[in-house]
C-alpha positions in Angstrom: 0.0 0.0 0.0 2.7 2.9 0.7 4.5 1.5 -2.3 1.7 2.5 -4.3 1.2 5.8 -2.5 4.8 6.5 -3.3 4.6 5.5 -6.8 1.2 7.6 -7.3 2.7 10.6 -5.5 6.1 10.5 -7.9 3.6 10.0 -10.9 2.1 13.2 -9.7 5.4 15.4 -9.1 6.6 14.4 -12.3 3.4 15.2 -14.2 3.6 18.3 -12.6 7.4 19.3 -13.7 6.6 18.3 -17.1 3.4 20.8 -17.4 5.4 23.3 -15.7 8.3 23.1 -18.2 5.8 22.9 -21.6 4.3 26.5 -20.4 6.3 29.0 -20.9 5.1 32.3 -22.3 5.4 33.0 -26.1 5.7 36.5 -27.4 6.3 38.6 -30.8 6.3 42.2 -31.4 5.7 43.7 -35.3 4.9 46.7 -36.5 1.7 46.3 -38.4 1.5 48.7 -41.3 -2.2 48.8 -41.5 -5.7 48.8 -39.0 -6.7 45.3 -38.4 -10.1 43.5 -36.5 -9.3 41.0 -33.0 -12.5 39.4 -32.0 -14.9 42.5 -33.4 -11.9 45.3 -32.5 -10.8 47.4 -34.7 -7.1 48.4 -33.9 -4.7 50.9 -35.6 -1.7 50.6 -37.5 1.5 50.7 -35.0 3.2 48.3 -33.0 2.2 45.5 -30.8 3.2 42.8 -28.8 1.3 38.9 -29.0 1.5 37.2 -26.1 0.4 33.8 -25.2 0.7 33.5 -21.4 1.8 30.1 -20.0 -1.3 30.6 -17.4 -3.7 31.4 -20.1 -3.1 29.0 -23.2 -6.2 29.4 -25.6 -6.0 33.1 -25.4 -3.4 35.5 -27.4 -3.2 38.9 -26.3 -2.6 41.6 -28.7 -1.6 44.7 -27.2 0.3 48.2 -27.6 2.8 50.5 -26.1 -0.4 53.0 -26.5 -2.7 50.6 -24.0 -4.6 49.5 -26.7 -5.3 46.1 -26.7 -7.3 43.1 -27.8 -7.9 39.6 -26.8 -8.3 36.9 -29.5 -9.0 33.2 -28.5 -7.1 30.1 -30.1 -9.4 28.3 -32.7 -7.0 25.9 -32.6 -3.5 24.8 -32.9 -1.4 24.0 -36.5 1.8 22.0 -37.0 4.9 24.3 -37.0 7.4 21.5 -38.7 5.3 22.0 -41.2 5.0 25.1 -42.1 8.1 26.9 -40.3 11.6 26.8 -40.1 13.7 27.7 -37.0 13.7 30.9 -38.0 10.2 31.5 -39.3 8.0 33.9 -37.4 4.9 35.4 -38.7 1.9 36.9 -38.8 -1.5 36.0 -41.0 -4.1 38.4 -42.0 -7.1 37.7 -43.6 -8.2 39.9 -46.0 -12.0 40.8 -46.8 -12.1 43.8 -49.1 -10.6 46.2 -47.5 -10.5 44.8 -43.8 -8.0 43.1 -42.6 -8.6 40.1 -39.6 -5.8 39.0 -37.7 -6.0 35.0 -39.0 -2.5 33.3 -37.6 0.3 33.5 -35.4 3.7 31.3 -36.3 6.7 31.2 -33.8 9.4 29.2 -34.4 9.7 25.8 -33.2 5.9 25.6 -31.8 2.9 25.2 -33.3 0.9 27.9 -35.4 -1.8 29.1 -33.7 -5.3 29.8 -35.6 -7.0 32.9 -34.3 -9.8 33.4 -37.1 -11.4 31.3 -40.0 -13.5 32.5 -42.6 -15.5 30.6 -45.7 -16.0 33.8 -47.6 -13.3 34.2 -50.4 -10.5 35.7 -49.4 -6.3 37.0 -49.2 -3.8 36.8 -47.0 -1.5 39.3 -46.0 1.5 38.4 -44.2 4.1 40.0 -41.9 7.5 38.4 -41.3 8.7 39.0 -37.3 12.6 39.1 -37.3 13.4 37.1 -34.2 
């Protein structure tokens, strides 16, 4: 019986290091040349900083040295080997006439992250993020 205990209770610690290590907060800053919509906000061309806190995973933050800022939640998550290199960061817009959606966010080596989805036709506009 404490054999078991002891086993369950390493099981536990070690479950807990390994979520601790895989959340770790993941950040890029662009300057984005043009308005663009988060979640039904409409924000201006400038700079800004994406965040995805370790505490709060299925949320990316979008926000400004100006205070503006923006929530958008994580549709859901894309292969990165796929699609980036170890130097690949970037940005996806959707583009719907003249509007602009924030779409994607790709960080090097983790996944892509899917912020908005649309079935209407559409373009993509993309800014690269020098890391």
């Amino acid at each position: 019986m404490r054999t078991r205990f002891l086993v369950m209770v390493g099981f536990l610690s070690l479950l807990a290091v390994v979520s601790a290590f895989g959340q770790e907060e993941l950040k890029l800053e662009a300057n984005i040349p043009f308005q663009f919509v988060v979640e039904g906000k409409v924000l201006p061309a400038g700079q800004y900083t994406f965040t995805r806190d370790a505490g709060v995973q299925k949320i990316i933050t979008v926000s400004s040295p100006d205070k503006v800022r923006a929530l958008a939640p994580i549709i859901t998550w894309m292969a990165g080997e796929m699609h980036t290199t170890p130097e690949d960061s970037h940005i996806v817009f959707d583009k719907l006439g003249d509007t602009y959606y924030l779409s994607e966010i790709w960080i090097p080596g983790e996944d892509g992250f899917l912020l908005h989805s649309t079935k209407e036709k559409h373009t993509h506009r993309t800014i690269n993020v020098p890391r």
